[in-house]
N, C-alpha and C positions, 0 to 999 in steps of 0.2 A: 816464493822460495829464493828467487836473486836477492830478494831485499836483504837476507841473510849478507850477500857477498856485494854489498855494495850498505854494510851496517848500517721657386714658384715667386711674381714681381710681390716684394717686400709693400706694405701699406703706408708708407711715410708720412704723408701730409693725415691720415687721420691718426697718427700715432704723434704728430707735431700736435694736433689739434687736442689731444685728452691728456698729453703732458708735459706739453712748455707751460712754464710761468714768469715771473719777470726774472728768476736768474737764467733760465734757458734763450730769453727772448731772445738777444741779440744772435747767438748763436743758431737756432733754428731760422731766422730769418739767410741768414747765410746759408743754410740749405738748403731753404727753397729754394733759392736762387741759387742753388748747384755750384754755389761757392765752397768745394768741400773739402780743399784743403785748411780757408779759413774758417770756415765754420768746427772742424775738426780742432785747430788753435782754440779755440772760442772756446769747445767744450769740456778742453785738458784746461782752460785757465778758472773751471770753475770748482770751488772748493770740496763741496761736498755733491758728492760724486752717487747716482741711482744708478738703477738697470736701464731707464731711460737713457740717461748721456752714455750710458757703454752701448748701445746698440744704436745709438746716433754719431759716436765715433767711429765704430766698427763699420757702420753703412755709409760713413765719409771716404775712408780711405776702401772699401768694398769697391766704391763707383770710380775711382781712379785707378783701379788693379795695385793698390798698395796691398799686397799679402802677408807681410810681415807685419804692418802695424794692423791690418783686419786681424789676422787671426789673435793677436794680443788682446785685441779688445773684446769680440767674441770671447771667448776664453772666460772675461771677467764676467760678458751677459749672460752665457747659459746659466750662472752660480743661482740662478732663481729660473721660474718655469718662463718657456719665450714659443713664440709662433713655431711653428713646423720652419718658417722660413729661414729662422736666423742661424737652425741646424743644417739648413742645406748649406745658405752660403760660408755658413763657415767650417760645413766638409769641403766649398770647393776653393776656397783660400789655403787650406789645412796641406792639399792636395796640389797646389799651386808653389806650396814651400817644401813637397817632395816630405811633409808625413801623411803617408796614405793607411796606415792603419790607423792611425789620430783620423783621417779623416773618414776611414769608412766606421769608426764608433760616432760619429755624428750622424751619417749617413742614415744609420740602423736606427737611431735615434727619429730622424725626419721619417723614414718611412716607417716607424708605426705609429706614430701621430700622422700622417695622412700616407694612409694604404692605399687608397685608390688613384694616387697624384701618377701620372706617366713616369714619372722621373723614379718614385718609388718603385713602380711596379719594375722596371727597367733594374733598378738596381736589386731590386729582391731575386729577380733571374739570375743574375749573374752576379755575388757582392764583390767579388776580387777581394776576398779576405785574405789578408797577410800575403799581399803579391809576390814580395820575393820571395816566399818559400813555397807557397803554392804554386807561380809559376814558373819557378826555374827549372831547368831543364831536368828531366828524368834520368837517372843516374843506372838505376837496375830495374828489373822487371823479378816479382819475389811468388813463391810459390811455396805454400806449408810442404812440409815432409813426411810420407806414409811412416817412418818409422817413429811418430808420434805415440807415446801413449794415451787412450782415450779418458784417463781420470786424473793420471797422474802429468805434474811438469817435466819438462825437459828443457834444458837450456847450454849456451856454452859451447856448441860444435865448434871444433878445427877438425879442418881435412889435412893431412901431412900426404907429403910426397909418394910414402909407399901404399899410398890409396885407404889409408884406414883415419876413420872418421870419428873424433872422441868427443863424448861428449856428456855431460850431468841429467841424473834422472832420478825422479823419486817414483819410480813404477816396482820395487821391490819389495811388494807385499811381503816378505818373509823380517823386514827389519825393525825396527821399535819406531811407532809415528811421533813424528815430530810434532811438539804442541803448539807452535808457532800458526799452523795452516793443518796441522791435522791430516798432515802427509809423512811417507814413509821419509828415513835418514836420504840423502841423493848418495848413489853410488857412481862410478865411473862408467859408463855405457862406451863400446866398440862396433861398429859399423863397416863392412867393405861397399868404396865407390866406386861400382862396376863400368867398366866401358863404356854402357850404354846410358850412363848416368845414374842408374836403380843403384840401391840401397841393399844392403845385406838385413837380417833379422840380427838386431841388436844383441848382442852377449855384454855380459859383467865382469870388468875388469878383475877378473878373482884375485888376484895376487898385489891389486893395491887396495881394495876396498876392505875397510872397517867396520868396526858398529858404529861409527860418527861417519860425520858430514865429509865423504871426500867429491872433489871435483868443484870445476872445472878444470882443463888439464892445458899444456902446453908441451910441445915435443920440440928437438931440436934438429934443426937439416940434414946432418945424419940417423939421424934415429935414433942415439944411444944414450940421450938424458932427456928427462921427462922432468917438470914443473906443475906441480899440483896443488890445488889449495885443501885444507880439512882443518884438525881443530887441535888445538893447543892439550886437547886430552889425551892426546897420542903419547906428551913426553912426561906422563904419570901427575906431577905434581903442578905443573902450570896451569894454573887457574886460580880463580878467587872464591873464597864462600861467603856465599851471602846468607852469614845464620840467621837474621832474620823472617825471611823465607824458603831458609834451607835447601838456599841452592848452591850449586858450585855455576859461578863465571868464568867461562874460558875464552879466548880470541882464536877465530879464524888464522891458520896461519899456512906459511908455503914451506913445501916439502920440495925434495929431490929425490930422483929413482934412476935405476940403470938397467940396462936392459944386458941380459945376458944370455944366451941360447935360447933367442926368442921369449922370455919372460922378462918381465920388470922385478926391480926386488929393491931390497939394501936402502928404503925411505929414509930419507934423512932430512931433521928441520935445518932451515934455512940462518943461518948463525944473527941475521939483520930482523927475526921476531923478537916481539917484546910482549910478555905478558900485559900490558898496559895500554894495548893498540892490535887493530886486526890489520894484515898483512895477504893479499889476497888476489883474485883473479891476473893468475901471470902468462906472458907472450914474452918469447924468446926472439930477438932478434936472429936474422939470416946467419950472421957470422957469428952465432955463439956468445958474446963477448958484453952483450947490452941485455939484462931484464928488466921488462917494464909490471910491472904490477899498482894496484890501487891499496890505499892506507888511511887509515884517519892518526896516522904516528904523530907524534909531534913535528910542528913547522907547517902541519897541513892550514893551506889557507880557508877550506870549509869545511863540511863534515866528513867527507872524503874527499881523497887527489889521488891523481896519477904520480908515480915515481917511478923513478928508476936507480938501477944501480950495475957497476961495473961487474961481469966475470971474469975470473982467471983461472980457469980448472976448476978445485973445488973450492977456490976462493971468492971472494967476495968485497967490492969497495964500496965507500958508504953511501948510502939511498939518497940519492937528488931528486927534487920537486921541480916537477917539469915548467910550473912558474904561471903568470895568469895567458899565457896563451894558450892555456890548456884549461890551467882549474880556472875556479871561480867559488864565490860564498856558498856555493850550491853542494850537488853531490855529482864528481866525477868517478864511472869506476870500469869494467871491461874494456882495458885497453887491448889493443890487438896492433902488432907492426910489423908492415908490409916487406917482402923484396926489398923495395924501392924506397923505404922511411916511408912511408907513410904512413901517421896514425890515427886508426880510427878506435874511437873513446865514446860512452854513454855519458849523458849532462844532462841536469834538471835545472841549471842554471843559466842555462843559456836559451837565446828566444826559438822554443821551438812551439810543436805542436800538442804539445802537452807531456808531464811529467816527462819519464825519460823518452832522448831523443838521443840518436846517435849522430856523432860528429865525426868531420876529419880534417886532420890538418897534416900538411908537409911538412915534416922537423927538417929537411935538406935545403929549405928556404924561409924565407922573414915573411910569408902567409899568416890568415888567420884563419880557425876555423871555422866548415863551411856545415852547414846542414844537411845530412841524404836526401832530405825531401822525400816525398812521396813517390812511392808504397813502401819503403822503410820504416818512416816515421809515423805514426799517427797520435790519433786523442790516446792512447796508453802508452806503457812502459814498452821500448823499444832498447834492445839494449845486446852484450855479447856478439856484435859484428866480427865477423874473421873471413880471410881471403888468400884463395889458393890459387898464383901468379901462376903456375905451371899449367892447371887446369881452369884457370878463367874462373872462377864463380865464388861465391862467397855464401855468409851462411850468420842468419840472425836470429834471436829470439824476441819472442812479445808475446804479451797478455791479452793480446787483439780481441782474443776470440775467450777471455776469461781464463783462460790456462797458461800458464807458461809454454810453447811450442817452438819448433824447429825451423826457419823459415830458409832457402835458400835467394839465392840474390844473384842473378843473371845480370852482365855489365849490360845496357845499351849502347846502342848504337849513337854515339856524341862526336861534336862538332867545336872546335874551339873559331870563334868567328876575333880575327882578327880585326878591329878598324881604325882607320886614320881618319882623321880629321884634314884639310885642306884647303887652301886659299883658291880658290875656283879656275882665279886667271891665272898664279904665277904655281901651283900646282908644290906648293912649299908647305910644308908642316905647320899645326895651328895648335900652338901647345896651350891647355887650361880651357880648351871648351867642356862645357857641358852635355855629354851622350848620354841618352837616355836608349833602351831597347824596350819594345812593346810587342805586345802580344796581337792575335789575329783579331780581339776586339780594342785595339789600340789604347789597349790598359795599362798603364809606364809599371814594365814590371821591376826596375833598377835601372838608376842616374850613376854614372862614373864621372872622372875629372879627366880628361886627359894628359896624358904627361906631357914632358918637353915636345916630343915627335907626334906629338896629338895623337897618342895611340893610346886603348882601351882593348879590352877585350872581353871574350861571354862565353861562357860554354853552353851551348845551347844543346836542343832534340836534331836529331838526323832529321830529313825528310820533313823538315816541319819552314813555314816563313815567317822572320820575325822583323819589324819595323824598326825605324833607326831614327833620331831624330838628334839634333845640335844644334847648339849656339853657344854664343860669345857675342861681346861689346865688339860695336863697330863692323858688324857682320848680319848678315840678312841669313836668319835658322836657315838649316839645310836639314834633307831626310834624304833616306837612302834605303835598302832594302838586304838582309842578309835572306838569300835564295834556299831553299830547300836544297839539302844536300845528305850525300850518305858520305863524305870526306873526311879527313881526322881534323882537317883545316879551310879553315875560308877565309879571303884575306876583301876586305870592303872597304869601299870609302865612301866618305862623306863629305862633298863637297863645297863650302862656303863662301858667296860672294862677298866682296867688299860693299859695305855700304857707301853706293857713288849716288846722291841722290840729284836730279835736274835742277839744275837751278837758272831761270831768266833772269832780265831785267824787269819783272814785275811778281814774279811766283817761285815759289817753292813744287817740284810739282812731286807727290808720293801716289801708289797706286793708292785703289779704293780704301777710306774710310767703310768699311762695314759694322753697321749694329744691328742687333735682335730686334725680329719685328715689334715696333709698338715704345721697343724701351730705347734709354740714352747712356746707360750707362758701358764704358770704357768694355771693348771684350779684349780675350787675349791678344786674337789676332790684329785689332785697331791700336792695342799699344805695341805692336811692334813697328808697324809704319811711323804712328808717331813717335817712338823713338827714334826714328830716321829724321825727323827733325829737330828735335834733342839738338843731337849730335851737329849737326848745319847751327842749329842756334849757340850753342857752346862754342863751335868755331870762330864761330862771327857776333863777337861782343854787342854789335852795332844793329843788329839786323833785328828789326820788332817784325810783326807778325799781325796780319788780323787773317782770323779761321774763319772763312764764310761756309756757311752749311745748307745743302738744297734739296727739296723732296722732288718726288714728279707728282703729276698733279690728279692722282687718286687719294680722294679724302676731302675733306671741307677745307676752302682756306684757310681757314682759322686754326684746325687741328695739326693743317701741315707747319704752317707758322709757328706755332708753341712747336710742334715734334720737333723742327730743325730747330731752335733756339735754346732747347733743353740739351739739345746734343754740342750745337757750339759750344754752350757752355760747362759742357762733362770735358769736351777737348783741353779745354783752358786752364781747366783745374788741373786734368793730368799732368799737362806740360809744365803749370807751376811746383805740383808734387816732385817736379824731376828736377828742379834747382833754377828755373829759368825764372825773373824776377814778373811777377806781376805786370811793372809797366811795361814789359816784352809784350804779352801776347793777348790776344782780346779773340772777341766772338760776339760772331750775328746770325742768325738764324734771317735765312729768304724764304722758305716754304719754295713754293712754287711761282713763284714770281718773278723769276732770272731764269727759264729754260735755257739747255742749249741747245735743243730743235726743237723749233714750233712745229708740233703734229697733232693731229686729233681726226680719227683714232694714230695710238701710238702704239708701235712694239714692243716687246719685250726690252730691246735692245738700245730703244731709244729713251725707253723710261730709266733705262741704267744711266745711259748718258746725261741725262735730266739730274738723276738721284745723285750727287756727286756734293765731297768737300773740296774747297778749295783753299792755299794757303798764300797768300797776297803778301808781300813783302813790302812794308810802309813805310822803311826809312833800312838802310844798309849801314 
């Protein structure tokens, strides 16, 4: 009836083995030898280009944590069928560049080609599908309304200040059904909302209701004009015929009423219809003076928009489109505007959770809008949000449940978490880091930019803890923690050291090089340390490098020896990946063969001490 008023380790070397040939030669030799940034050159200089060289380019800059140029190349691999593997790593590059619903469509992808992998089963429990809208903070808590009819729709409630509740309903068996849905004409429905928040037994607005479509309604803060939508048949002759199916076409249009000794009367169309466009679901600003309504008139940028237009008594000035911070190519239409500007609007064009989705946005500021999220929003049409500033609550319709229904919308309990950003030691603003906020399974539920004063902000759930995390160049990340609170505000920081890194006369010295058991390839956490050298190498033009790398001495010699020499040389690629030239930096893998306590047996403690890279400075 609304539709009416809104018109796993990647196999390399046997995958080098079944498809290099002599144009690939030179270049897969260069990855065996974990040469991958030139082996990566090597494979962009060859002409004609397979799924091979894109998943040997992709797995070049993969092993370096180049994310940007991995997921470019993935991108080109999956265009043909590829292992389970090449969808995981390039969900976790995809996810790396902060697109995580890009990356959980990979995701879904690896885990039903291998359902039983951990990593699958782990993400089928939980997928974090569309994280910022699924986990952003809960806005209202929503409860259908007993004054629903059990067959027929209801849609469209505003509550007005002197407690009566108005609202569209096709439950009037007595009127000619509509062939649309094979529901009766929607008449205006009346409600009182009692003290205790109960509902009165709905009456029909007698004295505005037609044989056509009236309703949704809007009232004005005194009570004494009323905004109504219905149909173009009301003023005799407007409408079109269609003799070919011998219909008459009419548009949706808005009316005006006035209340006089308790009755409404004296309907009158609204001078800004036009037979040749529907004009429709209207909300009256606070002061009288602004109505907002939805239109497909001319100027409209999609099928429908929101507009508005100037009051002056019983006049009227000409209808403005609220512009694309509102519409979109899609279909926007139940605007509703708060006390405070606020507007909240239905959008099928915007990224929600399917079809209509209601939105809101602040017109009182340079915002965009934002999504209700959940239990507002779902997989159906969500739509006619409206809100009563005096008595807290608000009031939506949805087809949740196959019916058009009443839904009310209790505000929660929310939190604006303020945070700053900060230089650890001198305790001074750190403007342009990157903050991320996570959830209790440290799922990046949204990345901000900090401003000048390193400030961000979030509005989160009351009583709930949510993770923090930042960085910026020339800074060692920082994380922090926004605390469960029932506050209107929390004010947090996030503290950042400076990257001071030890430097002797023979070493470079950075905490643990850590990698994945078994494997060499670059993790998040080992390219942050080693960009702590980076940064020491770019300082000091002069300064070459050899990366010594050491196991302890569980495992065959031999296995240790290749493990640390695979890993020396994943270090050397990254560091070249970052601008540092080639004859800067080198790499040897020791295995076990350079301890630095001779023990046997050893501890835990002391195989850590063993297990260590080292970064030797061979000329300054």
């Amino acid at each position: 009836m609304k539709n009416l008023y809104i018109t796993l380790s990647f196999f390399v070397f046997t995958m080098t083995v079944m498809a290099q040939n002599k144009d690939t030669r030179k270049a897969d030799k260069l990855y065996a030898r974990f040469e991958y940034v030139e082996a990566a050159e090597a494979y962009q200089q060859i002409d004609s280009k397979d799924s091979y060289i894109y998943n040997q380019l992709a797995d070049s800059y993969y092993n370096v944590f180049n994310s940007k140029e991995a997921v470019k190349w993935y991108a080109k691999a999956i265009e043909t069928d590829q292992d389970a593997e090449v969808y995981w790593r390039y969900a976790q590059m995809l996810k790396a560049e902060g697109r995580y619903e890009d990356s959980n469509t990979q995701m879904q992808k690896f885990a039903s080609m291998a359902p039983n992998d951990h990593r699958a089963v782990s993400f089928k429990k939980d997928p974090n599908y569309l994280p910022k809208l699924r986990n952003q903070a809960k806005l209202f808590d929503e409860k259908v309304l007993d004054i629903n009819d059990k067959k027929y729709g209801s849609f469209g409630a505003v509550l007005v200040d002197d407690n009566t509740l108005y609202f569209a309903s096709a439950r009037n068996t007595d009127r000619k059904i509509y062939g649309w849905n094979q529901e009766p004409f929607l008449d205006i429905y009346t409600s009182i909302y009692n003290t205790d928040g109960t509902l009165s037994n709905p009456a029909p607005l007698s004295e505005i209701n037609t044989k056509y479509h009236d309703g949704p309604a809007t009232v004005t803060t005194d009570g004494k004009t009323m905004y109504f939508s219905s149909e173009s048949f009301k003023e005799g002759k407007e409408y079109e015929k269609d003799r070919e199916n011998n219909l008459k076409v009419g548009q949706v249009w808005l009316f005006s009423a006035k209340k006089n000794n308790g009755k409404w009367g004296n309907a009158q169309a609204l001078p800004f219809n036009n037979k040749n466009w529907s004009t429709s679901n209207p909300s009256i600003s606070k002061d009288g003076k602004t109505l907002y309504f939805s239109s497909d008139r001319e100027g409209t940028l999609g099928s429908n928009d929101i507009w508005k237009v100037d009051v002056n008594g019983d006049s009227y000035g000409e209808p403005v489109n609220l512009g694309p911070k509102v519409n979109t190519s899609g279909r926007e239409s139940f605007p509703f505007i708060t006390d405070d500007n606020k507007l909240y609007f239905s959008s099928d064009g915007r990224k929600g959770f399917g079809s209509l989705d209601v939105f809101r946005i602040d017109l009182s500021k340079d915002a965009d809008a934002i999504n209700l999220g959940d239990p507002v929003n779902g997989a159906k049409d969500d739509f006619a949000f409206t809100f009563n500033s005096t008595k807290n609550i608000g009031f939506f319709s949805s087809n949740r449940d196959g019916l058009d229904k009443i839904y009310s919308a209790v505000p929660v309990c929310g939190v604006e978490a303020i945070v700053q950003v900060r230089n650890k030691k001198t305790l001074q603003p750190i403007g342009g880091a990157r903050v991320g906020i996570l959830d209790d399974k440290s799922n990046l539920i949204e990345a901000k930019i900090a401003d000048a004063q390193g400030l961000v902000s979030y509005n989160v759930d009351c009583n709930r803890v949510y993770g923090l995390q930042a960085s910026i160049d020339k800074y060692s990340s920082g994380t922090s923690t926004i605390p469960a609170s029932n506050g209107s505000q929390a004010n947090v920081f996030v503290d950042l050291e400076p990257i001071d890194v030890t430097l002797n006369q023979t070493e470079v010295v950075l905490n643990e090089i850590y990698f994945e058991f078994n494997k060499s390839n670059i993790t998040k956490e080992a390219a942050f340390e080693l960009d702590k050298l980076v940064e020491v190498m770019k300082a000091n033009s002069e300064m070459n490098i050899l990366a010594k790398v050491h196991t302890d001495n569980r495992g065959s010699n031999e296995y240790n020896m290749k493990l640390s020499n695979e890993r020396a040389m994943s270090i050397v690629q990254y560091i070249i990946d970052k601008g540092i030239t080639k004859e800067r930096i080198s790499g040897k893998g020791f295995g076990e063969s350079q301890p630095k306590v001779i023990c046997e047996p050893c501890t835990e403690e002391q195989y850590g001490e063993n297990r260590r890279s080292e970064f030797l400075i061979v000329t300054k």
